[in-house]
C-alpha positions as CSV (number, residue, x, y, z in Angstrom):
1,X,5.3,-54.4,57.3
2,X,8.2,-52.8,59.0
3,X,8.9,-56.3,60.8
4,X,7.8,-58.4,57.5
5,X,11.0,-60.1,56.2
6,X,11.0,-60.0,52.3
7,X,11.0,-63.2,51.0
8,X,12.1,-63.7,46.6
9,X,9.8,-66.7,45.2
10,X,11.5,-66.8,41.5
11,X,8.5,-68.0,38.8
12,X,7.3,-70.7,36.8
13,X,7.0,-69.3,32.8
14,X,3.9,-70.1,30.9
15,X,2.4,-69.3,27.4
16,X,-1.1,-68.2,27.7
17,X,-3.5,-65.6,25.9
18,X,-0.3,-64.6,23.4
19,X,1.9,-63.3,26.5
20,X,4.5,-65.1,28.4
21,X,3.4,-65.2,32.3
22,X,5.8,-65.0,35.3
23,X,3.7,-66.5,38.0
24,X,3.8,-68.5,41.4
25,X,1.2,-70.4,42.9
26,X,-1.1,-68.8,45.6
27,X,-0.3,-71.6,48.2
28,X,3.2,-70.9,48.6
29,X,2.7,-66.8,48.6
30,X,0.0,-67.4,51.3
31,X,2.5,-69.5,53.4
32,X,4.9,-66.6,53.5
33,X,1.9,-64.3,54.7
34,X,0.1,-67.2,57.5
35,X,3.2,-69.1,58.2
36,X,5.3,-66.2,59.8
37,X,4.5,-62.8,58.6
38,X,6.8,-62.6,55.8
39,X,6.1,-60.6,52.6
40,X,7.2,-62.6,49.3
41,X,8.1,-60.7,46.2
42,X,7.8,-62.8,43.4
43,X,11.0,-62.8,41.1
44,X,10.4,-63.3,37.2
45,X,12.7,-65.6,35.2
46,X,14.3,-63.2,33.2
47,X,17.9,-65.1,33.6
48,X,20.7,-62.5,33.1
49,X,18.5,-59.3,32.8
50,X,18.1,-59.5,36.4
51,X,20.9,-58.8,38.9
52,X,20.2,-61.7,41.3
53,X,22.8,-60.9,44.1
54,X,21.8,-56.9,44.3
55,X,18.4,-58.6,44.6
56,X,19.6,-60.6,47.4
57,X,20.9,-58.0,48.9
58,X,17.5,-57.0,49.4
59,X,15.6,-60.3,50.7
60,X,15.5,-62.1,53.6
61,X,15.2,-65.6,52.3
62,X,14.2,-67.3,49.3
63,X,11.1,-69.9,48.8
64,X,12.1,-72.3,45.7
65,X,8.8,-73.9,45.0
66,X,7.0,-76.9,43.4
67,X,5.6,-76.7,39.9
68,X,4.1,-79.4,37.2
69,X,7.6,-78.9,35.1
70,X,10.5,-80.9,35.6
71,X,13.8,-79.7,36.0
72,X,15.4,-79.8,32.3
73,X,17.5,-82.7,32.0
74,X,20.2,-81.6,30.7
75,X,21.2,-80.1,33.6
76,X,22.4,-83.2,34.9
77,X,24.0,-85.0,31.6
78,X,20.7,-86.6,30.5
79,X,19.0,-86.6,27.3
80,X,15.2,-84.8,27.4
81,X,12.6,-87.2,27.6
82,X,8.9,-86.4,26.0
83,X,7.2,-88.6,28.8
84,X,9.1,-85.9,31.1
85,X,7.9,-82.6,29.9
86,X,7.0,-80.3,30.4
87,X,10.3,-78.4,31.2
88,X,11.0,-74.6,32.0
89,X,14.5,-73.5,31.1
90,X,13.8,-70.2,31.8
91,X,12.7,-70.9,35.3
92,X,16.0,-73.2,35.4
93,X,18.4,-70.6,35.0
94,X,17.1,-68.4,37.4
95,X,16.5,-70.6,40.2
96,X,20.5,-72.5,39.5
97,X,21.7,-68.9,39.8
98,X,19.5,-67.8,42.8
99,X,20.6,-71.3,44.6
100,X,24.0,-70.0,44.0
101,X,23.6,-66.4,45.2
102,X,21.8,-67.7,48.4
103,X,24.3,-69.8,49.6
104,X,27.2,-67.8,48.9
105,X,25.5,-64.8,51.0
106,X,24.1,-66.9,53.6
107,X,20.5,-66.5,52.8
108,X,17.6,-68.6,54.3
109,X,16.7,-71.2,51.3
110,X,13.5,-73.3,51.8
111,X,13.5,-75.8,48.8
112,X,10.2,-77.5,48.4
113,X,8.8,-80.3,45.7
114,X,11.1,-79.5,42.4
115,X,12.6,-76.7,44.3
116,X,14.6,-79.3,46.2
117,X,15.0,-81.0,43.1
118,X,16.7,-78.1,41.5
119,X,19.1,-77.6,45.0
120,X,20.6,-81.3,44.1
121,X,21.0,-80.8,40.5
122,X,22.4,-77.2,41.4
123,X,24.8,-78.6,43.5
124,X,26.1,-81.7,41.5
125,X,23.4,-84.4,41.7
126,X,20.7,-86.4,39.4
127,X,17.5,-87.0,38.8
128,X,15.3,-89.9,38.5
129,X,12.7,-89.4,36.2
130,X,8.7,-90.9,36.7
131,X,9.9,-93.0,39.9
132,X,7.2,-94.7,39.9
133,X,8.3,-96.9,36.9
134,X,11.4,-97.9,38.6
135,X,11.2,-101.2,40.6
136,X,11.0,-101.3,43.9
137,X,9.3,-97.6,43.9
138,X,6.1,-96.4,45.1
139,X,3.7,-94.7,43.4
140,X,4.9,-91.0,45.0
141,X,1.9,-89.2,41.6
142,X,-1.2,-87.1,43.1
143,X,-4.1,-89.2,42.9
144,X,-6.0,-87.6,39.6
145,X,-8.8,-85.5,41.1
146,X,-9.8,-81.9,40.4
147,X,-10.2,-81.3,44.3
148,X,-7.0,-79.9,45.5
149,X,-8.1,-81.3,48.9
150,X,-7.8,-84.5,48.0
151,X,-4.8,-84.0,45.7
152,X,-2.7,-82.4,48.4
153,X,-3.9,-84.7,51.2
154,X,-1.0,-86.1,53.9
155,X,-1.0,-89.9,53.1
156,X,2.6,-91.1,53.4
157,X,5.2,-91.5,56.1
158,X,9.0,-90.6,56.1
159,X,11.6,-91.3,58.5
160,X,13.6,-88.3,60.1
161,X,17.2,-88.3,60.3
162,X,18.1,-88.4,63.9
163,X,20.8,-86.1,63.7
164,X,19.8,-83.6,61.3
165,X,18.4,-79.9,61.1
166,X,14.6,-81.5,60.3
167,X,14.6,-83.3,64.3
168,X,15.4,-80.3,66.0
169,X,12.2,-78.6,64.1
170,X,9.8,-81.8,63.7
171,X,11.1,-84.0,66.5
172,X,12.8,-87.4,65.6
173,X,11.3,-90.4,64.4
174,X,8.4,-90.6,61.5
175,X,6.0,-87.7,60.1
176,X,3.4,-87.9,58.2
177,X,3.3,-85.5,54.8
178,X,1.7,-84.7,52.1
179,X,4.2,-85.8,49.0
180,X,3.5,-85.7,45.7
181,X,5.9,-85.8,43.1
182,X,7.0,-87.9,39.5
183,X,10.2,-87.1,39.6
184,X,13.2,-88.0,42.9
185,X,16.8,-87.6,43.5
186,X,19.0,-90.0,41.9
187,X,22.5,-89.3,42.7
188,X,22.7,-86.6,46.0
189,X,24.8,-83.6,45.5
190,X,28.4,-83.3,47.2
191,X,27.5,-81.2,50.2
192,X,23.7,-82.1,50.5
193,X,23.0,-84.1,53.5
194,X,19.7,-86.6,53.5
195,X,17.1,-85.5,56.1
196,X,14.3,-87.7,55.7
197,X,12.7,-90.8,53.6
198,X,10.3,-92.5,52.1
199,X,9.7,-96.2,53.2
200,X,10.7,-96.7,49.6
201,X,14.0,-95.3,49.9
202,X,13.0,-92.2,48.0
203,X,14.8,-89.1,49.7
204,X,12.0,-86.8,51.1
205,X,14.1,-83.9,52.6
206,X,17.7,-82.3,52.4
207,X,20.5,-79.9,54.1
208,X,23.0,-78.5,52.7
209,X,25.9,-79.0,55.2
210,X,27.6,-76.8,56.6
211,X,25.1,-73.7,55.6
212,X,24.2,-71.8,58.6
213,X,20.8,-71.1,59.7
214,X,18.0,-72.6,57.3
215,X,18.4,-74.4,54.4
216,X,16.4,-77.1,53.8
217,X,14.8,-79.0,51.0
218,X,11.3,-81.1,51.8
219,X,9.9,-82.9,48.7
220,X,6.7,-82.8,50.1
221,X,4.1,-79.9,50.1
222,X,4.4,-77.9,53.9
223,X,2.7,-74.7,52.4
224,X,-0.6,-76.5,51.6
225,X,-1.7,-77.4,55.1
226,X,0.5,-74.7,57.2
227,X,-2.5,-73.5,59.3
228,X,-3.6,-76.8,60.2
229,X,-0.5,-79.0,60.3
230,X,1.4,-78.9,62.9
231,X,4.5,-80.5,61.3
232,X,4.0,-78.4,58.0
233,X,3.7,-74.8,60.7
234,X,6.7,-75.8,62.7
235,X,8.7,-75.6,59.0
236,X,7.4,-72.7,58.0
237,X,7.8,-70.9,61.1
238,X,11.4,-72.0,61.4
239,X,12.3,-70.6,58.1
240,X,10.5,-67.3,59.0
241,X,12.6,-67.5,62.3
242,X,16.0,-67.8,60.1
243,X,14.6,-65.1,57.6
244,X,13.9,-62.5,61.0
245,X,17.5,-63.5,61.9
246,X,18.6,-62.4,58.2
247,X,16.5,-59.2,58.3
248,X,18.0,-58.1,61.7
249,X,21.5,-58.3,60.4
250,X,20.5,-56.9,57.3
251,X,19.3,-53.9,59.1
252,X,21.1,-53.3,62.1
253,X,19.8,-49.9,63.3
254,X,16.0,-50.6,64.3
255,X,13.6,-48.8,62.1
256,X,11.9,-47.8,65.4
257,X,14.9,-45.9,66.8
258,X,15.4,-44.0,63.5
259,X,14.9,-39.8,63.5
């Protein structure tokens, strides 16, 4: 544990059994754990009765993660849409505000499925909502199943940019993933650079330019299948790699040396 960077995974809210739940999916925690070794402490979306950069202060990296709810759309001058829903404006203003903090400390962000959604509305972009009814899209939905298996299988291409942060982990060219999602970027933030695509044009994966070390948004699923997928290991590891880094310089004086 002394060597286990500390990794915050803010919360999806739900209403269930007459309390309000703050809770992340096991896939993504279990990443953390199999991926590299890292500890994640999950981070309730409590909005302004949390401090997030003392929290910061404390973490090593941040996992933004998928979740059935859309980012709401007023966040990026649209009107809510029922055939959207459902949203999670609680989770909204704690993830915009953690995006915010992590960038302006310099702390590993790994954006995944509406995660990297939320990094380009953060930052100044749109959304398109249910791609799949927009010509010229693919179909990008889960298949419907109850076996997560199947749900979360890797089906579909995307093409790597050749100069970008995603070849020097995955290697150029095409990778196959595991993406599953209603919901795409529209317009792409000032400061976001594209890293990958779909052969529909849909933007798969993100950077934000000029952030040092890691931090990345993939709209596909890498925690699923990260300890039998090459591609989705090599992510996770790299972002335990740039959390290490982070927890080195966060604690200078090794805890081994210590009297």
């Amino acid at each position: 544990m002394v060597n286990s960077p500390l990794i915050a995974v803010p919360v999806d809210v739900k209403e269930m059994d007459g309390y309000r739940w703050h809770a992340a999916a096991e896939p993504y925690l279990r990443a953390i754990v199999r991926g590299f070794g890292g500890t994640p402490l999950i981070l309730p979306a409590l909005s302004g009765a949390i401090d997030i950069d003392a929290a910061l202060d404390r973490m090593d990296g941040v996992l933004l993660t998928g979740s059935r709810s859309n980012v709401h759309p007023e966040r990026y001058g649209e009107a809510p849409n029922p055939s959207s829903e459902p949203y999670d404006v609680a989770r909204d203003a704690t993830t915009f505000a953690l995006i915010a903090a992590a960038l302006h400390k310099q702390v590993p962000l790994f954006a995944i499925c509406r995660g990297m959604q939320e990094l380009n509305v953060a930052l100044g972009g749109t959304l398109i909502s249910e791609l799949h009814e927009h010509e010229g899209r693919h179909d990008h939905r889960a298949p419907v199943s109850d076996a997560q298996e199947e749900r979360f299988a890797i089906r579909q291409d995307v093409d790597i940019a050749t100069d970008g942060c995603l070849a020097t982990i995955l290697g150029p060219g095409t990778v196959r993933v595991n993406s599953l999602h209603r919901q795409g970027i529209g317009k792409l933030a000032p400061g976001l650079a594209v890293e990958a695509v779909a052969p529909d044009g849909t933007i798969e994966a993100v950077r934000v330019v000029g952030a040092p070390g890691f931090t990345i948004g993939v709209q596909w699923h890498p925690e699923y299948w990260v300890e039998s997928d090459q591609p989705s290991a090599r992510l996770f590891a790299a972002f335990g790699e740039a959390a290490r880094a982070r927890m080195a310089a966060r604690q200078p004086v090794a805890l081994s040396g210590a009297q």
